[in-house]
N, CA, C and O atoms as CSV, one atom per row, in Angstrom:
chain,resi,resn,atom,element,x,y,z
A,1,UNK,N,N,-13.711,18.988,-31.171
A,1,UNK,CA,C,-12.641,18.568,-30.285
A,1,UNK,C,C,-13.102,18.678,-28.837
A,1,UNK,O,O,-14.193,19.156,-28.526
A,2,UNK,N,N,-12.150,18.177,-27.916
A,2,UNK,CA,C,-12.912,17.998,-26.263
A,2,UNK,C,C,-12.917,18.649,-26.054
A,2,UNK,O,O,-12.698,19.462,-26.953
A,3,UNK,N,N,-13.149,19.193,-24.707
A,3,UNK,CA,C,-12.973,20.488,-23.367
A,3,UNK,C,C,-11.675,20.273,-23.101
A,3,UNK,O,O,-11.444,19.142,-22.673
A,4,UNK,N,N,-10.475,21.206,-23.251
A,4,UNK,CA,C,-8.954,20.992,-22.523
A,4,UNK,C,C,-8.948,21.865,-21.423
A,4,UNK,O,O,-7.855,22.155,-20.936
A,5,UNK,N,N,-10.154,22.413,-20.865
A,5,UNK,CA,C,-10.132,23.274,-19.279
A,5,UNK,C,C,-9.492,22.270,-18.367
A,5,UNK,O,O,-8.421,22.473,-17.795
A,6,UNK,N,N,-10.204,21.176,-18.262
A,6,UNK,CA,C,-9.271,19.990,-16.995
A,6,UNK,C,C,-8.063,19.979,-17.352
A,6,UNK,O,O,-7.270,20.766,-16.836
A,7,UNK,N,N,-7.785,19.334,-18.040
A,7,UNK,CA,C,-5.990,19.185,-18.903
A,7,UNK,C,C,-5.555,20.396,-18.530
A,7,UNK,O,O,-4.681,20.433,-17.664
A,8,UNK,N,N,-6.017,21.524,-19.042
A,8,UNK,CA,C,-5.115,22.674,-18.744
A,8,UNK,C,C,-5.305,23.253,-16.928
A,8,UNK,O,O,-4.405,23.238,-16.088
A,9,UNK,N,N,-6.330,23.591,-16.780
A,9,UNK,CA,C,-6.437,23.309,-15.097
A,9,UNK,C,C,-5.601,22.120,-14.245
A,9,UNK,O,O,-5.302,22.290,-13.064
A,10,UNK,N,N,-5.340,21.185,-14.812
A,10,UNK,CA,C,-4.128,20.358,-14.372
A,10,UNK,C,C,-2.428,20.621,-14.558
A,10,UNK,O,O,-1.506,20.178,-13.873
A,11,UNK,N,N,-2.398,21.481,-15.713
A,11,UNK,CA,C,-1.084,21.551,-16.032
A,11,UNK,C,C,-0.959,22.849,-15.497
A,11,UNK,O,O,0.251,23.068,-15.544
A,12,UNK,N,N,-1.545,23.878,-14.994
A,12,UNK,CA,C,-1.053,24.748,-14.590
A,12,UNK,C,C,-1.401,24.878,-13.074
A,12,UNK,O,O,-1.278,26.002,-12.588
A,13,UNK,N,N,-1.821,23.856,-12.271
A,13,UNK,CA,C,-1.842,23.549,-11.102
A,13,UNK,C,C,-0.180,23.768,-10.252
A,13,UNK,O,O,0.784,23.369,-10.906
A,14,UNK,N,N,0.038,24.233,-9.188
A,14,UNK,CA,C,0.892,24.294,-8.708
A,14,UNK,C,C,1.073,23.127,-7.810
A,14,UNK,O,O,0.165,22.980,-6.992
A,15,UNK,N,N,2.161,22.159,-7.775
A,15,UNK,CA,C,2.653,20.978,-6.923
A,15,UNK,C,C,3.950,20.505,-6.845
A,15,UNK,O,O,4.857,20.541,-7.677
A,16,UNK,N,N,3.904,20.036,-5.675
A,16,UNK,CA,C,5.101,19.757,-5.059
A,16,UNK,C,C,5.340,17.978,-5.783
A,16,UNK,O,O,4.358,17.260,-5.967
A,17,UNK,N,N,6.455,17.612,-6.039
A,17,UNK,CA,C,7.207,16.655,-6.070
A,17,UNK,C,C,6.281,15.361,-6.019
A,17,UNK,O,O,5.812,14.721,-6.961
A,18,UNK,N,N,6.138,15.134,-4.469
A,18,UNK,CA,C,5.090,13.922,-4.199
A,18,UNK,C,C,3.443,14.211,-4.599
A,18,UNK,O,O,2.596,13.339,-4.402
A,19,UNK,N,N,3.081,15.638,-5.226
A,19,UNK,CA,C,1.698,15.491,-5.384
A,19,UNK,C,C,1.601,15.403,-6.739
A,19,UNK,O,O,0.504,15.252,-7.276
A,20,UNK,N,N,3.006,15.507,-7.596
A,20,UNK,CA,C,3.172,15.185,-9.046
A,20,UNK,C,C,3.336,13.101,-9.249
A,20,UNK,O,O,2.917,12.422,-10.186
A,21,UNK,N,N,3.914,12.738,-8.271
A,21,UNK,CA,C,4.250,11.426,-8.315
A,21,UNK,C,C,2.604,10.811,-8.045
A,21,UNK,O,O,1.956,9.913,-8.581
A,22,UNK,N,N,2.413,11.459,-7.310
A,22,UNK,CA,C,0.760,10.966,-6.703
A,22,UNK,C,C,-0.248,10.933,-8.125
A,22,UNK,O,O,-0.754,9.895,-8.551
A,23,UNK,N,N,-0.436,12.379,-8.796
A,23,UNK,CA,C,-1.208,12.122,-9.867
A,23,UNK,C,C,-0.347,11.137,-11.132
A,23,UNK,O,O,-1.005,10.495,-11.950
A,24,UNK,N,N,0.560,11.136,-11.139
A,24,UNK,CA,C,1.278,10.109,-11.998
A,24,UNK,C,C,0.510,8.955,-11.904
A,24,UNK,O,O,-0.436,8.660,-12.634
A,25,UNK,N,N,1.091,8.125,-10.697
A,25,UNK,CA,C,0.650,6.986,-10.151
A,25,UNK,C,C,-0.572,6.865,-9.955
A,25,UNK,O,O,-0.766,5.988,-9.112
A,26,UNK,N,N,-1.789,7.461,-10.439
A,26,UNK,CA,C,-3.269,7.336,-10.424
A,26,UNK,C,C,-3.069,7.420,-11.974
A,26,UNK,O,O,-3.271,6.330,-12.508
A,27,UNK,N,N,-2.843,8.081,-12.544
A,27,UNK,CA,C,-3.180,7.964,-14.134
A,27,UNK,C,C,-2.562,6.718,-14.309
A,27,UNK,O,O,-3.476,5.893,-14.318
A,28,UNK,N,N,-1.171,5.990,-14.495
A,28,UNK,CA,C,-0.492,4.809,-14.167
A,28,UNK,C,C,-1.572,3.542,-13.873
A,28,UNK,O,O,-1.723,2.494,-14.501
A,29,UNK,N,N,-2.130,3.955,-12.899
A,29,UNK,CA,C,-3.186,2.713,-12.037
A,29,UNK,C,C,-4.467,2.576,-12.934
A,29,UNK,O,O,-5.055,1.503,-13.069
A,30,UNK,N,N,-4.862,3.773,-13.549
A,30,UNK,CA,C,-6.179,4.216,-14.273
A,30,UNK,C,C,-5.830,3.243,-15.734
A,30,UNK,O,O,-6.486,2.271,-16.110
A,31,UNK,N,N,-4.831,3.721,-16.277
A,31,UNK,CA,C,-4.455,2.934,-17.537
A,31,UNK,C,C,-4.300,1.696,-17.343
A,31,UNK,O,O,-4.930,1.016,-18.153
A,32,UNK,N,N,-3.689,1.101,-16.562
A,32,UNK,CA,C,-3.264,-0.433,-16.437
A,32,UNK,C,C,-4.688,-1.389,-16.034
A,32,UNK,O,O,-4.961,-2.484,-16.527
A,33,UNK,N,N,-5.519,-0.613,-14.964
A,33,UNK,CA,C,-6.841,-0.772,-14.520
A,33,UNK,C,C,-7.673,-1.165,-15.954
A,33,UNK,O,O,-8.269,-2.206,-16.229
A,34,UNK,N,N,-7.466,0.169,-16.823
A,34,UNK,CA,C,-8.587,-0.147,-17.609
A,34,UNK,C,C,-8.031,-1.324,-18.673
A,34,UNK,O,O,-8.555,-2.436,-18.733
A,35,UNK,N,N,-6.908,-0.919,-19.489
A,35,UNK,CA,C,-6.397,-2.355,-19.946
A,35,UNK,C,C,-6.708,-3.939,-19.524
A,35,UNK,O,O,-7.088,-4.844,-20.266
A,36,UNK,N,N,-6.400,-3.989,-17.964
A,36,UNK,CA,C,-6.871,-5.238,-17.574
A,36,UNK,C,C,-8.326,-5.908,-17.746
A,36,UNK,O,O,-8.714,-7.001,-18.158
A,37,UNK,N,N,-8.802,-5.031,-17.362
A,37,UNK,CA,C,-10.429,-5.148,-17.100
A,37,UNK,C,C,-10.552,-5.299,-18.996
A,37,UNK,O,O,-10.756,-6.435,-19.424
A,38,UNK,N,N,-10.396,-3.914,-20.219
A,38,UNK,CA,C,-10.729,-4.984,-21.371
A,38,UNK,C,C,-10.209,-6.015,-21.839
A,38,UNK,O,O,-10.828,-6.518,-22.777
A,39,UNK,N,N,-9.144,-6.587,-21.468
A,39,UNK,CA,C,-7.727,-7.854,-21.973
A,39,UNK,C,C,-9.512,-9.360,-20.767
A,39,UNK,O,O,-9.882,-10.492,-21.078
A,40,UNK,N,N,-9.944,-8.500,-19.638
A,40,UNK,CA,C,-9.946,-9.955,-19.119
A,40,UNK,C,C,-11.709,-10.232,-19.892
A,40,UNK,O,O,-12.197,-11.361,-19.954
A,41,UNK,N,N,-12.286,-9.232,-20.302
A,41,UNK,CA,C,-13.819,-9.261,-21.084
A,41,UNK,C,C,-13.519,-9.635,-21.944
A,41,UNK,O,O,-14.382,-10.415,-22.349
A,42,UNK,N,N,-12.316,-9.536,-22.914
A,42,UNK,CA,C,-12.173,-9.972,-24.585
A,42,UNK,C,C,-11.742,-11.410,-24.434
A,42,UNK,O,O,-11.865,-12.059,-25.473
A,43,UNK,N,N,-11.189,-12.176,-23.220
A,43,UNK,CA,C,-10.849,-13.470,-22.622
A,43,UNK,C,C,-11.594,-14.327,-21.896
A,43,UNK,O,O,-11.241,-15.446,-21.523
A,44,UNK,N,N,-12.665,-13.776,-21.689
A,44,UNK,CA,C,-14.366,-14.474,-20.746
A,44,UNK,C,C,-13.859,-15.952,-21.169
A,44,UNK,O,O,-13.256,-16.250,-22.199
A,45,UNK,N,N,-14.283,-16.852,-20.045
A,45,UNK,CA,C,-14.321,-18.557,-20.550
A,45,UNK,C,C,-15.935,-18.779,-21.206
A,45,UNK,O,O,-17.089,-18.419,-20.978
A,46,UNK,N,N,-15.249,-19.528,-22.058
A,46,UNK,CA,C,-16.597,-20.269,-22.804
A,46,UNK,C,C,-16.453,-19.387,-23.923
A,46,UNK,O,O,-17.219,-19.799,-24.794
A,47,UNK,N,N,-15.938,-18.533,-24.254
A,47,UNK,CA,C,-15.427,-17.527,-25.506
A,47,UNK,C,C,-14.966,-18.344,-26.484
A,47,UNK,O,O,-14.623,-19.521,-26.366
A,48,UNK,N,N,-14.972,-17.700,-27.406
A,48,UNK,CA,C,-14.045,-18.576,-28.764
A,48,UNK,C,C,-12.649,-18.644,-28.385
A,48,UNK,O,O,-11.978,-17.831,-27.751
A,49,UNK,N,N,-12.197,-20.252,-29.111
A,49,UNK,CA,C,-11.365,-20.663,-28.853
A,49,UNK,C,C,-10.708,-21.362,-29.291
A,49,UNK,O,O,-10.903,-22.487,-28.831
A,50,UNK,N,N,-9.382,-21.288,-30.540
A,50,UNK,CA,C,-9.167,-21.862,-31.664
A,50,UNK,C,C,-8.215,-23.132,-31.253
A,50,UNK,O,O,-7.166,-22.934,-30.641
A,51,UNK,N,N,-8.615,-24.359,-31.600
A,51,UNK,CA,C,-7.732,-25.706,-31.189
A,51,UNK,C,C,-6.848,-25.535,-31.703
A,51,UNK,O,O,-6.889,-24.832,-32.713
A,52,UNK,N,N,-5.651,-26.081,-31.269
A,52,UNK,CA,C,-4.338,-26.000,-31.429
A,52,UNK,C,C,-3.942,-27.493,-32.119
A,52,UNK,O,O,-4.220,-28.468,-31.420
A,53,UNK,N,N,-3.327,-27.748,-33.412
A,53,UNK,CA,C,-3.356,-28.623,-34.183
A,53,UNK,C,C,-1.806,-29.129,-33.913
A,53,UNK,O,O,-1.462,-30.309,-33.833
A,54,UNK,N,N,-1.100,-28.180,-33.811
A,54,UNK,CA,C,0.114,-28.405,-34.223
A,54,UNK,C,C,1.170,-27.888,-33.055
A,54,UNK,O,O,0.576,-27.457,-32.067
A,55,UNK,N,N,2.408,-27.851,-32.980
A,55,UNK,CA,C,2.904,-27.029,-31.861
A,55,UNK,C,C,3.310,-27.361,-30.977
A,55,UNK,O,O,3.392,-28.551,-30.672
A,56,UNK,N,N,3.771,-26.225,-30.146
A,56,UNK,CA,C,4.034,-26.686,-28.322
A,56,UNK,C,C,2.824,-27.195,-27.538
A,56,UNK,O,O,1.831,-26.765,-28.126
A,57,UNK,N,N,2.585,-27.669,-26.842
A,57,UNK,CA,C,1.513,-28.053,-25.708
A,57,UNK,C,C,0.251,-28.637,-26.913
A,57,UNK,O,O,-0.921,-28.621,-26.537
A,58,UNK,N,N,0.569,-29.111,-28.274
A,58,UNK,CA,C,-0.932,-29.642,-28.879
A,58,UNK,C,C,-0.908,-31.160,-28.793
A,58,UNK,O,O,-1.779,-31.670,-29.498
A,59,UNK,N,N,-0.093,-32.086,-28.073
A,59,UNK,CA,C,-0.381,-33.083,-27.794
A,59,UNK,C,C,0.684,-33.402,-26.046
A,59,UNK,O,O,1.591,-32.760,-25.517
A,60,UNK,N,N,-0.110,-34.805,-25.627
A,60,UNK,CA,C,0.319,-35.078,-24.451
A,60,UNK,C,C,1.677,-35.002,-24.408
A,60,UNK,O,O,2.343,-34.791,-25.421
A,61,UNK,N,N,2.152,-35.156,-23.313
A,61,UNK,CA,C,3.398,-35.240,-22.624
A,61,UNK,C,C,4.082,-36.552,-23.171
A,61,UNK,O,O,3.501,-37.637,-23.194
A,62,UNK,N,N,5.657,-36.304,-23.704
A,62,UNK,CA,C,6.727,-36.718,-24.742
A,62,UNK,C,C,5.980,-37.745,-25.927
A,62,UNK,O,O,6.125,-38.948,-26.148
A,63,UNK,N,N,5.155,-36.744,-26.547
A,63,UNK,CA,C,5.094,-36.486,-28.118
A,63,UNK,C,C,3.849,-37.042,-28.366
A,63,UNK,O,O,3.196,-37.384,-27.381
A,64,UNK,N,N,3.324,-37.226,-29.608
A,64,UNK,CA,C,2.600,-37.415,-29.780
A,64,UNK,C,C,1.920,-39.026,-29.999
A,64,UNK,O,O,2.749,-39.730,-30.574
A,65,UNK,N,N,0.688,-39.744,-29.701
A,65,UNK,CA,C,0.274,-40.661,-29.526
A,65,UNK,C,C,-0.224,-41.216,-30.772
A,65,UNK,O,O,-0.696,-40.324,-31.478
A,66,UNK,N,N,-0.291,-42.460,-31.333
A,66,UNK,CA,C,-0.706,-42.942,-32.679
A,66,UNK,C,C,-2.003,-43.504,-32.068
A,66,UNK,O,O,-1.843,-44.225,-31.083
A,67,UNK,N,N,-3.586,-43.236,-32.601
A,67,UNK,CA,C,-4.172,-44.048,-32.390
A,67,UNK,C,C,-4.420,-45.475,-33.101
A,67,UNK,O,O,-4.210,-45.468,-34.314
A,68,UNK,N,N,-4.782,-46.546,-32.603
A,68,UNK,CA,C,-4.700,-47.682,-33.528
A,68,UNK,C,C,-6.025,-48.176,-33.503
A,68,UNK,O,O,-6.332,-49.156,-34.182
């Protein structure tokens, strides 16, 4: 299992109000940060990319075209 000295060195840190909102809002920023960053690598262009056969937006604008 990990080291819980930080974790616990954090939780028994003494703080005021805004220095609790402060580390909030960095862990907050840290999570959303890292989420983004893997959501936008697993989305790279030129990535796989499955055609859309059927559906909303799988053919032009009011409906679909017959070729002849």
């Amino acid at each position: 299992m990990r080291d819980q000295k930080p974790l616990q060195k954090l939780f028994s840190k003494s703080m005021n109000r805004r220095e609790f909102l402060a580390h909030l809002g960095a862990g907050l920023l840290t999570i959303v940060g890292v989420s983004g960053l893997i959501n936008s690598l697993v989305n790279l262009p030129g990535g796989r990319s499955t055609p859309r056969s059927s559906g909303y937006g799988s053919s032009g604008y009011g409906g679909k075209t017959a070729k002849q």
